[in-house]
Biopython code that builds the backbone (N, CA, C, O; Angstrom):
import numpy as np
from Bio.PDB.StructureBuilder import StructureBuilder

atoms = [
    (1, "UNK", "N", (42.231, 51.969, 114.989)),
    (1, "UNK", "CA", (41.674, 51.058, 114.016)),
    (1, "UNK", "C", (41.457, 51.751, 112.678)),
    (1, "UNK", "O", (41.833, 51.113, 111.694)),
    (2, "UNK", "N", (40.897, 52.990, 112.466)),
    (2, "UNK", "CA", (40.685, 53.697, 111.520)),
    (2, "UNK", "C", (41.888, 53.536, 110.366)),
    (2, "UNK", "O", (41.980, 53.125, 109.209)),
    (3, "UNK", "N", (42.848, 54.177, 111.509)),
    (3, "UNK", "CA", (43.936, 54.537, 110.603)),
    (3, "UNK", "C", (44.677, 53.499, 109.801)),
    (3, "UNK", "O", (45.171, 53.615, 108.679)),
    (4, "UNK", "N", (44.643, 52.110, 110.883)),
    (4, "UNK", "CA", (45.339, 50.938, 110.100)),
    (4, "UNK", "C", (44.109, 50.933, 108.725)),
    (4, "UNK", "O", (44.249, 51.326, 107.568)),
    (5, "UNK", "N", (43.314, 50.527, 109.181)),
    (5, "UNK", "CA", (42.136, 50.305, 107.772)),
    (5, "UNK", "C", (42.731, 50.862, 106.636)),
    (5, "UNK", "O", (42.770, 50.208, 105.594)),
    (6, "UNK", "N", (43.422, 52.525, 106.740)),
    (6, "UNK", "CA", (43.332, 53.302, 106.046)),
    (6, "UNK", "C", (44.261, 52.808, 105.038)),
    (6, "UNK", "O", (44.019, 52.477, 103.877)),
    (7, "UNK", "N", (45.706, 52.815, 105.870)),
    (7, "UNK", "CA", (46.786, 52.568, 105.520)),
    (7, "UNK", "C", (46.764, 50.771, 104.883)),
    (7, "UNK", "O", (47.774, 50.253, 104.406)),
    (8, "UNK", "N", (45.513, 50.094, 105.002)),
    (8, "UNK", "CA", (46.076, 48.715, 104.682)),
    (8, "UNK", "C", (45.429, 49.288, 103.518)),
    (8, "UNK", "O", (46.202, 49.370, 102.564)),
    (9, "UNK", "N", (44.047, 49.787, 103.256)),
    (9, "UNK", "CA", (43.826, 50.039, 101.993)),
    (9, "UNK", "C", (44.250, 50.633, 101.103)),
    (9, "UNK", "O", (43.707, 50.516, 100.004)),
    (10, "UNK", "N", (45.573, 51.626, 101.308)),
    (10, "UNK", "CA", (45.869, 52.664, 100.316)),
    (10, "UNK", "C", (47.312, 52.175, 100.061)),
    (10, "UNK", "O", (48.087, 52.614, 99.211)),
    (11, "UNK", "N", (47.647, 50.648, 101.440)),
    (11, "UNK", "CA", (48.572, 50.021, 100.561)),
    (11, "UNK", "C", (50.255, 50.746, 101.338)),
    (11, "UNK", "O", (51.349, 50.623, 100.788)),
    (12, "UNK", "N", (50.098, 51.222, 102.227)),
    (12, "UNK", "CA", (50.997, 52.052, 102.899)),
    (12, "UNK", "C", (51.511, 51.105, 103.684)),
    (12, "UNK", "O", (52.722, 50.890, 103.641)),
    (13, "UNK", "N", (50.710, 50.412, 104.500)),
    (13, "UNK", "CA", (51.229, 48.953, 105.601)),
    (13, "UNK", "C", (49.998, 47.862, 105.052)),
    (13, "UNK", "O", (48.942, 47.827, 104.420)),
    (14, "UNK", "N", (51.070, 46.932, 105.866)),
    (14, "UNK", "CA", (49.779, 45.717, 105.599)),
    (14, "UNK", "C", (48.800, 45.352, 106.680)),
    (14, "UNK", "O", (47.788, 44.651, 106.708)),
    (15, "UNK", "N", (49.540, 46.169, 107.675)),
    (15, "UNK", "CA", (48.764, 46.431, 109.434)),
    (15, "UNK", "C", (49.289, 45.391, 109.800)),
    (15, "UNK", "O", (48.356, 44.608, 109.626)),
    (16, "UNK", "N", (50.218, 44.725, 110.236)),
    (16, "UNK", "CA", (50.833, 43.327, 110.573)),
    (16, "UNK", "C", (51.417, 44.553, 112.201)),
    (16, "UNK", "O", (51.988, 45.641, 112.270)),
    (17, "UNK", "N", (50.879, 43.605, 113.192)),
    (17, "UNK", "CA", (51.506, 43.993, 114.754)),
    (17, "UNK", "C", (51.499, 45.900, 114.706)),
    (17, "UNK", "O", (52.493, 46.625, 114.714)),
    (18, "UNK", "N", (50.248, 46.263, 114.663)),
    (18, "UNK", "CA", (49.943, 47.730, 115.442)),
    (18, "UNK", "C", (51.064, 48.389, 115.941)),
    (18, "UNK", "O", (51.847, 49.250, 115.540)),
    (19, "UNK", "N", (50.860, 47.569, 117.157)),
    (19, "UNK", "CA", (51.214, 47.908, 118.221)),
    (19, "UNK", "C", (52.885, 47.718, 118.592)),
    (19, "UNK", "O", (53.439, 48.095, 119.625)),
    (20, "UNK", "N", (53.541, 46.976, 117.360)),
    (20, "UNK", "CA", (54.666, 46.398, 117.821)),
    (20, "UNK", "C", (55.711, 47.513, 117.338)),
    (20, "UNK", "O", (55.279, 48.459, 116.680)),
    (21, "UNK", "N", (57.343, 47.409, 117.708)),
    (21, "UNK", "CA", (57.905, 48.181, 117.113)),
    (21, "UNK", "C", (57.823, 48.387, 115.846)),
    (21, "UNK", "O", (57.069, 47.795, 115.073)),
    (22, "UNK", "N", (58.840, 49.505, 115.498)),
    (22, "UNK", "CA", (58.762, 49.829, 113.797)),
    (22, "UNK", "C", (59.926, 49.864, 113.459)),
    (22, "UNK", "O", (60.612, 50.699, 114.049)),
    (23, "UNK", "N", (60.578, 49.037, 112.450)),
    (23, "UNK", "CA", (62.232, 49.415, 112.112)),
    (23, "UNK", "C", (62.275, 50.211, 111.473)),
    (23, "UNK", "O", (61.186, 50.657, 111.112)),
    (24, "UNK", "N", (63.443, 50.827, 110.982)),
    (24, "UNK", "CA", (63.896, 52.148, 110.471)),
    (24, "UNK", "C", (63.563, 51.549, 108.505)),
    (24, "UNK", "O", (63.578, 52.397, 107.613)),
    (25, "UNK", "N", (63.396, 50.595, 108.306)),
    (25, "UNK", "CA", (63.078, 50.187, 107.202)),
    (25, "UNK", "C", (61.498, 50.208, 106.597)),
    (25, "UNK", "O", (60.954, 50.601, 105.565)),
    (26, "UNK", "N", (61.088, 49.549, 107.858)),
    (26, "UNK", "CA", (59.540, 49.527, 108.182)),
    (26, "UNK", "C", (58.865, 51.344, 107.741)),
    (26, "UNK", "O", (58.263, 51.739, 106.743)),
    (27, "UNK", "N", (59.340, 52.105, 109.054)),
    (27, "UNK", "CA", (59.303, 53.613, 108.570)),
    (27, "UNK", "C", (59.052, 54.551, 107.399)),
    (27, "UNK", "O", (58.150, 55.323, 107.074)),
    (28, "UNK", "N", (60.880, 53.953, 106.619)),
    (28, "UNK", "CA", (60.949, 54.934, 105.243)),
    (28, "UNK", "C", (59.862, 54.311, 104.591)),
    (28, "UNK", "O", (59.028, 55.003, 104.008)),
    (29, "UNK", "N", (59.771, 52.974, 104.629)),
    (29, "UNK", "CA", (58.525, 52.554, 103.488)),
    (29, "UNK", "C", (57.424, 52.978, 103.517)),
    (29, "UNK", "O", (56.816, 53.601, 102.646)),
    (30, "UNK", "N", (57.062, 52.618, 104.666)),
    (30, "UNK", "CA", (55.620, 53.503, 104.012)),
    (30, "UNK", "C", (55.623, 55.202, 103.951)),
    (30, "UNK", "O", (54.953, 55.968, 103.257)),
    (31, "UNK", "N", (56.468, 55.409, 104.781)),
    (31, "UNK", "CA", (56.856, 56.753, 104.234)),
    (31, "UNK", "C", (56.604, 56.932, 102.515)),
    (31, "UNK", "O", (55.754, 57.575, 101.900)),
    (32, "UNK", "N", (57.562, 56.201, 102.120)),
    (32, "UNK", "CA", (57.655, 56.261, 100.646)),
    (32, "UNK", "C", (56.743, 55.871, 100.151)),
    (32, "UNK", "O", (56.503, 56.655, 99.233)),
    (33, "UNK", "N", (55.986, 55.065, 100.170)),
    (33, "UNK", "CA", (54.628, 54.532, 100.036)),
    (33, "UNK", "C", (53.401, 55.684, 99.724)),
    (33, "UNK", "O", (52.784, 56.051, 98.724)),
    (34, "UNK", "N", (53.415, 55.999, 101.028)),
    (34, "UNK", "CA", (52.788, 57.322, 101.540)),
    (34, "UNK", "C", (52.581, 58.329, 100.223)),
    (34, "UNK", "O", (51.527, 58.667, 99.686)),
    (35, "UNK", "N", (53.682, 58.618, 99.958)),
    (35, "UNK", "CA", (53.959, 59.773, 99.025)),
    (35, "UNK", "C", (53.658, 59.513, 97.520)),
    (35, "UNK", "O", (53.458, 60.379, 96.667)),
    (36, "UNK", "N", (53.661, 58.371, 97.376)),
    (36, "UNK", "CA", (53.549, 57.697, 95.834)),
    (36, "UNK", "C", (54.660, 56.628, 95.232)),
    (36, "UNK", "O", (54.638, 56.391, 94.025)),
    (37, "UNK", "N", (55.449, 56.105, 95.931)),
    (37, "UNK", "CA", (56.691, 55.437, 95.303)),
    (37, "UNK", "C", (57.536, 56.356, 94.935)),
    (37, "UNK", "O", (58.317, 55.765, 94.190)),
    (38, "UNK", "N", (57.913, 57.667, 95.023)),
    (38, "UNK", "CA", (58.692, 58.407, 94.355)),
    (38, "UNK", "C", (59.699, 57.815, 93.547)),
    (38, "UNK", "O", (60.345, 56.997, 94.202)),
    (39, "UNK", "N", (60.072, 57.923, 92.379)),
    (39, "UNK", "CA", (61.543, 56.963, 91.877)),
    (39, "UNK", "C", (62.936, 57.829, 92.772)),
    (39, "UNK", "O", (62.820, 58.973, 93.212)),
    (40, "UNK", "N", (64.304, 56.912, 92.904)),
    (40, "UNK", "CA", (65.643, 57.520, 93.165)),
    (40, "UNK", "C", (66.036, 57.289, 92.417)),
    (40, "UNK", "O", (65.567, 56.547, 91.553)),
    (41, "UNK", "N", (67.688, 58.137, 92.416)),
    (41, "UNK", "CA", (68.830, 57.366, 91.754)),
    (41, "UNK", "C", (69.589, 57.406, 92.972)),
    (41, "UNK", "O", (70.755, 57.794, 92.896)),
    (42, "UNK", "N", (69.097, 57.052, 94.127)),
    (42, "UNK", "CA", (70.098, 56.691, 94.967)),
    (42, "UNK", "C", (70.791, 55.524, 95.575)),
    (42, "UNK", "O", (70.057, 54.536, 95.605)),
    (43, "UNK", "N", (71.860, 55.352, 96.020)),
    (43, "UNK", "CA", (72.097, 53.860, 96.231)),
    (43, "UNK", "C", (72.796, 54.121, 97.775)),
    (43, "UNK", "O", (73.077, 55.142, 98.403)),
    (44, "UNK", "N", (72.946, 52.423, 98.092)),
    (44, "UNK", "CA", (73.081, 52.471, 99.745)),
    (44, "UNK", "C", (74.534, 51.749, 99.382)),
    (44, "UNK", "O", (74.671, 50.711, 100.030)),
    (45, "UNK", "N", (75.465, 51.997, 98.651)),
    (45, "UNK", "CA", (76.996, 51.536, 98.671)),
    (45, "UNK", "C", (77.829, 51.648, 99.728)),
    (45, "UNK", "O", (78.669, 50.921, 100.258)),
    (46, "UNK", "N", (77.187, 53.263, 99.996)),
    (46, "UNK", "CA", (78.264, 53.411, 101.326)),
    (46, "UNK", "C", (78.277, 52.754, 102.331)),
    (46, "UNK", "O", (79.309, 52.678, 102.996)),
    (47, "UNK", "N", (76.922, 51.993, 102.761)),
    (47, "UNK", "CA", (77.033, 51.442, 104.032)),
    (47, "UNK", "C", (77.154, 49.940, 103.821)),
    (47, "UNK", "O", (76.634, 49.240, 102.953)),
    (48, "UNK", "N", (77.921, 49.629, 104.770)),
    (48, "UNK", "CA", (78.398, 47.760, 105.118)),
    (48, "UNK", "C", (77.344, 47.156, 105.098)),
    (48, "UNK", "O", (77.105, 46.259, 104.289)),
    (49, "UNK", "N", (76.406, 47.627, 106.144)),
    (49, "UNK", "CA", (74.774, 46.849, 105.652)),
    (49, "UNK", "C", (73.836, 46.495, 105.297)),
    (49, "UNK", "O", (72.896, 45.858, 105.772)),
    (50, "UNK", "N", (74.237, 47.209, 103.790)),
    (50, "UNK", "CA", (73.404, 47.656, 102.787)),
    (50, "UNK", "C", (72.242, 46.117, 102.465)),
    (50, "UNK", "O", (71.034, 45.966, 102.280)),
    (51, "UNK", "N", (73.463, 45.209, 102.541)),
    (51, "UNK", "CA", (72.637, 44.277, 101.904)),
    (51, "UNK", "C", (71.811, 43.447, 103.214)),
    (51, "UNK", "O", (71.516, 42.281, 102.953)),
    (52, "UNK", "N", (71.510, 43.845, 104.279)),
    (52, "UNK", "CA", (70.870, 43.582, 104.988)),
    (52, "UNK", "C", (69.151, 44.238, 104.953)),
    (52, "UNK", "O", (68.193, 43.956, 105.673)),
    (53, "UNK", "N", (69.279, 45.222, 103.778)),
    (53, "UNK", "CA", (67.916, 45.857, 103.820)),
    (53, "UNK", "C", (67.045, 44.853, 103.145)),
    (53, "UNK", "O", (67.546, 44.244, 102.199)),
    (54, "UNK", "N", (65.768, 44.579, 103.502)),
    (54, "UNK", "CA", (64.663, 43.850, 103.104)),
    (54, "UNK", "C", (64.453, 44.478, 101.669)),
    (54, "UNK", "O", (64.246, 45.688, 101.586)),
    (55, "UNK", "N", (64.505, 43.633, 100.458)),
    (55, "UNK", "CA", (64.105, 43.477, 99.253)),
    (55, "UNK", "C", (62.949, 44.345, 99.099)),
    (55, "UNK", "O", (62.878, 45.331, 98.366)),
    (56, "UNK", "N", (61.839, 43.768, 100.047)),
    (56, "UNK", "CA", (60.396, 44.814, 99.601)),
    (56, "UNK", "C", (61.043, 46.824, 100.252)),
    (56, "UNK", "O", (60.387, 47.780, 99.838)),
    (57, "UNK", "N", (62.247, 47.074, 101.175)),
    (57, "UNK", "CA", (62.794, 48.297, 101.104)),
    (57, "UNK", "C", (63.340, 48.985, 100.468)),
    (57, "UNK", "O", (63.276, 50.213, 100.410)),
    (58, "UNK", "N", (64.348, 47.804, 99.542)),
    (58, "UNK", "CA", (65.251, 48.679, 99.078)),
    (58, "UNK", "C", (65.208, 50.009, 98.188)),
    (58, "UNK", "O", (66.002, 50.915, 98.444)),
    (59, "UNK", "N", (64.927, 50.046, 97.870)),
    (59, "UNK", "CA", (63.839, 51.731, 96.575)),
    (59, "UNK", "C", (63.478, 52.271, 97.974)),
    (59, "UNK", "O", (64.303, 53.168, 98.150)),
    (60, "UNK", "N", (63.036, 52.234, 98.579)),
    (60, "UNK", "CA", (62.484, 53.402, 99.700)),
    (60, "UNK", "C", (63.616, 53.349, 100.520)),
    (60, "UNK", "O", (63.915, 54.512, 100.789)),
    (61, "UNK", "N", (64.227, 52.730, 100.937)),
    (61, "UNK", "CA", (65.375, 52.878, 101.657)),
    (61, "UNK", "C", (66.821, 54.146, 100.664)),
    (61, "UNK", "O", (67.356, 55.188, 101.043)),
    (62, "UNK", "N", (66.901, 53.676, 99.907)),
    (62, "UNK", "CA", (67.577, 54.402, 98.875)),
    (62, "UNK", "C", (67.046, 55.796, 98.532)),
    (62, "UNK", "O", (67.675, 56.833, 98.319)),
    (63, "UNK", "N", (65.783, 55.568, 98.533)),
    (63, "UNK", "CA", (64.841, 57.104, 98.299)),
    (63, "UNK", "C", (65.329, 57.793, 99.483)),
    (63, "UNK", "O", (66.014, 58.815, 99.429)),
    (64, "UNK", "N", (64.944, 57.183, 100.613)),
    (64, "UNK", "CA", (65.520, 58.047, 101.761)),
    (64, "UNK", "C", (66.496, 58.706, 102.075)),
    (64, "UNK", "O", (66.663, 59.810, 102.593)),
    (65, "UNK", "N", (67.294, 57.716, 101.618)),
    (65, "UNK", "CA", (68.764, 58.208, 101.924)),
    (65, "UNK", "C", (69.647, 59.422, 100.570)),
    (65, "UNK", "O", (70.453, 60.348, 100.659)),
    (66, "UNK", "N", (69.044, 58.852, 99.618)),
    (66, "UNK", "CA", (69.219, 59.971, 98.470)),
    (66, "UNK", "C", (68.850, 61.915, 98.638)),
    (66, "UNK", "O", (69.328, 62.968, 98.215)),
    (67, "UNK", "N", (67.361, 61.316, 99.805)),
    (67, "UNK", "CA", (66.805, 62.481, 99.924)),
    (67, "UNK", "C", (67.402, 63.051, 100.935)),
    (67, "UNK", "O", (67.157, 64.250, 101.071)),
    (68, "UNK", "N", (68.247, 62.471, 101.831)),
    (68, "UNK", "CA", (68.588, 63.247, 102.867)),
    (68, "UNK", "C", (67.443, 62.831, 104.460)),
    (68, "UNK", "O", (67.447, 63.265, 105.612)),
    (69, "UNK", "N", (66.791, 62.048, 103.901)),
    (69, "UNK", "CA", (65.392, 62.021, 104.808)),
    (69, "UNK", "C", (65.824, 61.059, 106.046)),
    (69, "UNK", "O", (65.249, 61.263, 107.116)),
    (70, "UNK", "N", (66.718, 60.110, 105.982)),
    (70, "UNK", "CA", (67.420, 59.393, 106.919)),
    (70, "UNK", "C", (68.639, 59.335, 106.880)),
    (70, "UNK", "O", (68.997, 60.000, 105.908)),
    (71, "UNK", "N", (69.610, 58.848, 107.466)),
    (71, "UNK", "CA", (70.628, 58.338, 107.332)),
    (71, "UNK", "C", (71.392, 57.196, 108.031)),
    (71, "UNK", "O", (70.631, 56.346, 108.494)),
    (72, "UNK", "N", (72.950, 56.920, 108.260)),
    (72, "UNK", "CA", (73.366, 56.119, 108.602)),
    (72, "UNK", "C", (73.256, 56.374, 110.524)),
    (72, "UNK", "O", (73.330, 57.462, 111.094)),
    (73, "UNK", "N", (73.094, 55.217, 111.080)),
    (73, "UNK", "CA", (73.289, 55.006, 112.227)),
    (73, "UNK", "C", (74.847, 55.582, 112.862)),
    (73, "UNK", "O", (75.006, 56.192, 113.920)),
    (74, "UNK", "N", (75.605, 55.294, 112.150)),
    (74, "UNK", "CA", (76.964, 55.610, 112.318)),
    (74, "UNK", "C", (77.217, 55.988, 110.482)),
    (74, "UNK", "O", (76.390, 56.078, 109.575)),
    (75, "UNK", "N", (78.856, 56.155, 110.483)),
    (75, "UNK", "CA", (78.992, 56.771, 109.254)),
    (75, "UNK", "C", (79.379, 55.706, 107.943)),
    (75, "UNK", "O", (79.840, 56.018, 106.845)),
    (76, "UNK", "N", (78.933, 54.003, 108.593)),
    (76, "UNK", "CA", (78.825, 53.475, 107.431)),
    (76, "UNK", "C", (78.238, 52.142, 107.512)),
    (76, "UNK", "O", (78.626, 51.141, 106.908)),
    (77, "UNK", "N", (76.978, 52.269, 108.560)),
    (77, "UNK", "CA", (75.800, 51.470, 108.749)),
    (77, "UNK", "C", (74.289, 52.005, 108.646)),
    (77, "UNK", "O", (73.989, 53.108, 109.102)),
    (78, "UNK", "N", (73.861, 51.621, 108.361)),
    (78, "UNK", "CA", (72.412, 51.982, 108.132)),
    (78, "UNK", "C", (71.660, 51.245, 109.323)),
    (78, "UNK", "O", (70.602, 51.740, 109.712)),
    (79, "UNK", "N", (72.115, 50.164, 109.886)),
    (79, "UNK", "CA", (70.990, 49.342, 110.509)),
    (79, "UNK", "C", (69.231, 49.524, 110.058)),
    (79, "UNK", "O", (68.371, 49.974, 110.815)),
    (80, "UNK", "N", (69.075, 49.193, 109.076)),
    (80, "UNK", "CA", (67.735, 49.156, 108.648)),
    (80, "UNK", "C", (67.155, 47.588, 109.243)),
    (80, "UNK", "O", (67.500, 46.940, 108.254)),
    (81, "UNK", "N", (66.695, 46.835, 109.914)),
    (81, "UNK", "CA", (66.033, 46.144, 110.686)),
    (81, "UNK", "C", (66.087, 46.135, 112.290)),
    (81, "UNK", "O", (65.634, 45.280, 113.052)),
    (82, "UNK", "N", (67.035, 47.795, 112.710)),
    (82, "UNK", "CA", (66.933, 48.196, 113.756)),
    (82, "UNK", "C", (65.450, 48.954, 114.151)),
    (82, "UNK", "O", (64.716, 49.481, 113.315)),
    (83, "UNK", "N", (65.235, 48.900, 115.323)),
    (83, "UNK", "CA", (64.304, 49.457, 115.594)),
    (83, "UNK", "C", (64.009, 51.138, 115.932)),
    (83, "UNK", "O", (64.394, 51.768, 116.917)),
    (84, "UNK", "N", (63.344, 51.536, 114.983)),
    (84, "UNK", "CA", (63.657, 53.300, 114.755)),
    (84, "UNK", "C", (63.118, 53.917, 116.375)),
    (84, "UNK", "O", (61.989, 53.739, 116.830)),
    (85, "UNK", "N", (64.018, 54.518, 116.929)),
    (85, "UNK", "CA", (63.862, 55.136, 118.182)),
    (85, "UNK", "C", (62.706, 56.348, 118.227)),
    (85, "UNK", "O", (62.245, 56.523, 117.099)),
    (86, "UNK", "N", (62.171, 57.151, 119.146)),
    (86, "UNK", "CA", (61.770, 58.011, 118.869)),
    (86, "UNK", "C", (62.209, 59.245, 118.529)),
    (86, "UNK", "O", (61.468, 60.052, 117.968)),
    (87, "UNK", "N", (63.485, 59.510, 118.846)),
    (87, "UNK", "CA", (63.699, 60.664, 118.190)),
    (87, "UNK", "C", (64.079, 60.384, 116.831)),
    (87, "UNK", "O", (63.671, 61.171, 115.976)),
    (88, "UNK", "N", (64.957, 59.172, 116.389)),
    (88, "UNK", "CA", (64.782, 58.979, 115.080)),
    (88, "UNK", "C", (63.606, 58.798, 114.399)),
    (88, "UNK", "O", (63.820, 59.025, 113.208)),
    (89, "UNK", "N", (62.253, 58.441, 114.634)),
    (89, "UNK", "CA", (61.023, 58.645, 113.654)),
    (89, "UNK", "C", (60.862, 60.453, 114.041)),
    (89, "UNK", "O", (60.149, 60.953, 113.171)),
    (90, "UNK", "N", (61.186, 61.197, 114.770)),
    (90, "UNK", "CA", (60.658, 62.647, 114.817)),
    (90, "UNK", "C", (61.831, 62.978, 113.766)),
    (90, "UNK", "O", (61.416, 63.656, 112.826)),
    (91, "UNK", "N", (63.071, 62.687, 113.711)),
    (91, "UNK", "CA", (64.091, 63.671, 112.712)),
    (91, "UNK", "C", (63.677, 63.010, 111.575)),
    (91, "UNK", "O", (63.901, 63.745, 110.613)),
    (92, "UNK", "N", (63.063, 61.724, 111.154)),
    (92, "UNK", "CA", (63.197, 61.111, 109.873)),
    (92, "UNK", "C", (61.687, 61.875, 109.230)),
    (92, "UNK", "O", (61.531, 61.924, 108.010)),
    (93, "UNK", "N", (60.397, 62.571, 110.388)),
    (93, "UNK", "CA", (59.337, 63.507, 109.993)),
    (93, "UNK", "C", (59.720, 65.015, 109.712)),
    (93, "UNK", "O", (59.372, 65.654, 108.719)),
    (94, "UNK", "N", (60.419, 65.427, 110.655)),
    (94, "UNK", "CA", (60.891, 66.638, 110.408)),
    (94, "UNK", "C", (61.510, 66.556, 109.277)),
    (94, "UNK", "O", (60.852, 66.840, 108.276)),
    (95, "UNK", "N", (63.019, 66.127, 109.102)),
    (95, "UNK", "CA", (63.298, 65.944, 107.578)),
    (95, "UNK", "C", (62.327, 65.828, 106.123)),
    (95, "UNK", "O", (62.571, 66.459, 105.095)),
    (96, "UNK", "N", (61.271, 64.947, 106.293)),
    (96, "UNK", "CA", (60.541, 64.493, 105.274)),
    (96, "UNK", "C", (59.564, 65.906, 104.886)),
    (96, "UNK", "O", (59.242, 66.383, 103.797)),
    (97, "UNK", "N", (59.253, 66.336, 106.357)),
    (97, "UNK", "CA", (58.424, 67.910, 106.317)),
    (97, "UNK", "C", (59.553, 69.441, 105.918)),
    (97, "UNK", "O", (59.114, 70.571, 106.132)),
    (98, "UNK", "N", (60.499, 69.298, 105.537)),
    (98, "UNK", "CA", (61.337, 70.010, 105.493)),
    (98, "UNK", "C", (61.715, 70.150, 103.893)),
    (98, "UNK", "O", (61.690, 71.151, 103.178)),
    (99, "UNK", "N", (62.106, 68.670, 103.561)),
    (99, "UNK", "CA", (61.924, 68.115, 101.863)),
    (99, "UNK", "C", (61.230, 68.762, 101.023)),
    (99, "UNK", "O", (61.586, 69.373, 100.015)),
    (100, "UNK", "N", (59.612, 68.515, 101.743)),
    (100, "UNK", "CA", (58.447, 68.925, 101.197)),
    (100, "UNK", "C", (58.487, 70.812, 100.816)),
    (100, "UNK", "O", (58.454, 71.393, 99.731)),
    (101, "UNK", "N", (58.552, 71.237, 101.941)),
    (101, "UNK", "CA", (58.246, 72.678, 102.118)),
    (101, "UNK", "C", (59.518, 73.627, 101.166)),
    (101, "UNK", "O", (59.474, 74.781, 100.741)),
    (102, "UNK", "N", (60.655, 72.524, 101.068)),
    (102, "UNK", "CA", (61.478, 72.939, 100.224)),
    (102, "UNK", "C", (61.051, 72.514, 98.557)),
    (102, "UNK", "O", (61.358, 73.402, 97.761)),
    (103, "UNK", "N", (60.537, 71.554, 98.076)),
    (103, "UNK", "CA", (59.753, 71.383, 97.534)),
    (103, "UNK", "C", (59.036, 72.082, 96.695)),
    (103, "UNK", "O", (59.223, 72.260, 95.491)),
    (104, "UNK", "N", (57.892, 72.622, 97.640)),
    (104, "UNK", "CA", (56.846, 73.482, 97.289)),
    (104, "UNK", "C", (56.723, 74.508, 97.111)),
    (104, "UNK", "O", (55.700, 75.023, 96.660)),
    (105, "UNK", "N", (58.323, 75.401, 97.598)),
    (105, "UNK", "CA", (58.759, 76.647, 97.264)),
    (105, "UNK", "C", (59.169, 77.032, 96.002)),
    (105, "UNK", "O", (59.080, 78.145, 95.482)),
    (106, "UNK", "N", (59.760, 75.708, 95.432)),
    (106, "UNK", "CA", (60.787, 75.777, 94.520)),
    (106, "UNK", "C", (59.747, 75.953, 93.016)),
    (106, "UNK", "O", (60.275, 76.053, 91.908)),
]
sb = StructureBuilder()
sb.init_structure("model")
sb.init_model(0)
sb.init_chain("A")
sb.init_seg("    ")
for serial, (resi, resn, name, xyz) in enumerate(atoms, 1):
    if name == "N":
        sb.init_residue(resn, " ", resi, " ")
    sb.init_atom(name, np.array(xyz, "f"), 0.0, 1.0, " ", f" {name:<3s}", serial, name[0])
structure = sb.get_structure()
């Protein structure tokens, strides 16, 4: 409970279904959220299902993928309203913790 509170207040989720899955769209966002909106210049051209990403994603979806922080399901789908597996939310943290630490060196 805490944590949703946290996250509805700082604007990260809106806390809609806890408990329910999380798509790979769902994820980067508040990911991106999380961090501040970071701006990209990245774009999702390469993949066929680009235009399947949810409007309120697209900038964080693009952030992601610019950053290296996710990628395609295959080598020219994204499935972003798929449901992010668990090892895909651990590589899409590791990555994001990897970003950072590269980051903070620099």
């Amino acid at each position: 409970t805490d944590a949703r509170e946290w996250a509805m207040a700082n604007s990260v989720s809106d806390g809609t279904d806890p408990n329910g899955r999380i798509t790979r769209e769902q994820l980067v966002t508040m990911l991106w959220r999380y961090l501040g909106e970071p701006e990209s210049t990245g774009t999702l051209a390469a993949f066929t299902d680009a235009g399947t990403v949810s409007d309120w994603a697209d900038e964080a979806m693009a952030w992601a993928v610019s950053e290296g922080i996710i990628g395609g399901v295959t080598m020219t789908t994204l499935v972003p309203n798929g449901s992010a597996t668990r090892a895909q939310c651990a590589t899409v943290l590791v990555r994001l913790f990897e970003a950072a630490s590269e980051e903070a060196a620099a």
